[in-house]
C-alpha positions, 0 to 999 in steps of 0.5 A, spaced: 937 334 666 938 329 661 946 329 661 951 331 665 958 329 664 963 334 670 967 340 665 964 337 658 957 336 658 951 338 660 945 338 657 938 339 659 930 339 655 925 345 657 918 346 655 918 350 648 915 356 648 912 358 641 906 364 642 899 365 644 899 357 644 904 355 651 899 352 656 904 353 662 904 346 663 910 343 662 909 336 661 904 338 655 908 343 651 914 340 645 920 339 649 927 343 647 933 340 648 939 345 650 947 342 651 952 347 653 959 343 651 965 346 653 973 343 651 979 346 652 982 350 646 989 352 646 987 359 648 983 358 652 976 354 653 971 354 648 963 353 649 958 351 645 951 352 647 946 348 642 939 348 643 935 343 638 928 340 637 925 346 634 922 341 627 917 338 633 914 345 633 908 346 629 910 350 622 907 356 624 910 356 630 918 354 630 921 360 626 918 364 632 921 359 638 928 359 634 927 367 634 925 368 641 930 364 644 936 365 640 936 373 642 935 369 650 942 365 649 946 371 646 944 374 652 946 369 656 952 367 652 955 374 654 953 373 662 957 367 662 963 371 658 962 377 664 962 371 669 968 368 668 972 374 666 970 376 673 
């Protein structure tokens, strides 16, 4: 955890998973950083989910981490959704 501002900020860095390459030691492996920021809108509350760091993976490998995991965080986005509807 790399940032935790209660009901605004929360941000958080991982191991970044590329391919074949990932040595499943995170200390070793590109670091990604991830932010969920929430702000009160007139009709509600929006989120912003932001992941960063793709530019410190290697070429060859960035357009597949960005692909994996956007189609994770659409996912996760609509388990948020079901949750707070709930």
């Amino acid at each position: 955890i790399i940032a935790m501002d209660t009901e605004r900020r929360f941000a958080f860095t991982w191991a970044a998973y590329y391919g074949e390459d990932f040595t499943g030691d995170a200390s070793q492996d590109p670091r990604l950083t991830v932010e969920f920021l929430v702000e009160p809108i007139e009709s509600g509350t929006r989120l912003t989910v932001r992941e960063s760091g793709f530019s410190m993976l290697p070429p060859d490998r960035g357009p597949t981490a960005y692909r994996l995991n956007e189609g994770g965080w659409d996912e996760q986005v609509k388990n948020i959704g079901a949750h707070v509807q709930a």
